[in-house]
C-alpha positions in Angstrom: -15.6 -7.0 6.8 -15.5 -10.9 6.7 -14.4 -11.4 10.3 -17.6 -8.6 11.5 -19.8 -10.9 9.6 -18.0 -14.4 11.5 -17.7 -12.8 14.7 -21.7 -12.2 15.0 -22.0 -15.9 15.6 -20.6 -15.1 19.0 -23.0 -12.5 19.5 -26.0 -14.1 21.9 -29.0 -11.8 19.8 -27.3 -12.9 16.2 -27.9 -16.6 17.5 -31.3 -15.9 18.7 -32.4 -14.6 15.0 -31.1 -17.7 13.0 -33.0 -19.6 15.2 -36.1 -17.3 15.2 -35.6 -17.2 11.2 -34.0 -20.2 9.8 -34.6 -23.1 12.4 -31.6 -23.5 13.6 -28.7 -22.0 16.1 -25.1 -22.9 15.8 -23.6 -25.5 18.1 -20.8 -24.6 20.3 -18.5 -27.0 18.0 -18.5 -25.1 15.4 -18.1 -21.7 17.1 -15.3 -23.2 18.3 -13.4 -24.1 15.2 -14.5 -21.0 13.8 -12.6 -19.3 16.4 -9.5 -21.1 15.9 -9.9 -20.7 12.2 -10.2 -16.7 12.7 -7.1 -16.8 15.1 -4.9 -18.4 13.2 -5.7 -16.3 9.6 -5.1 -13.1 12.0 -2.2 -14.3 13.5 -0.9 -14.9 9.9 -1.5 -11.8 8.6 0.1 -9.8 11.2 3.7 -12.4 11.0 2.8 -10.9 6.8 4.7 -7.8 7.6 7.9 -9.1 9.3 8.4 -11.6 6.6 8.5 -9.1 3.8 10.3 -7.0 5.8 12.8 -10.1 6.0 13.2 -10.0 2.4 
């Protein structure tokens, strides 16, 4: 449910209503960390499985 929620950022509409609402649209910066931030957490979690398989 956390990375729907993140991923809306990236969706053009969901950028359009922050700035309709709040007053302000993120910059491409910060989407851009944010992806690498999601990457690497999902990339983690699927390298989980083989570890504690390891074990």
């Amino acid at each position: 449910m956390g990375y729907l929620l993140l991923s809306l950022i990236y969706f053009p509409p969901a950028n359009g209503f922050l700035h309709r609402r709040l007053g302000f649209s993120i910059s491409v910066a910060v989407k851009v960390i944010l992806f690498v931030i999601i990457m690497m957490f999902t990339l983690g979690v699927s390298d989980l499985g083989d570890m504690i398989d390891k074990l």
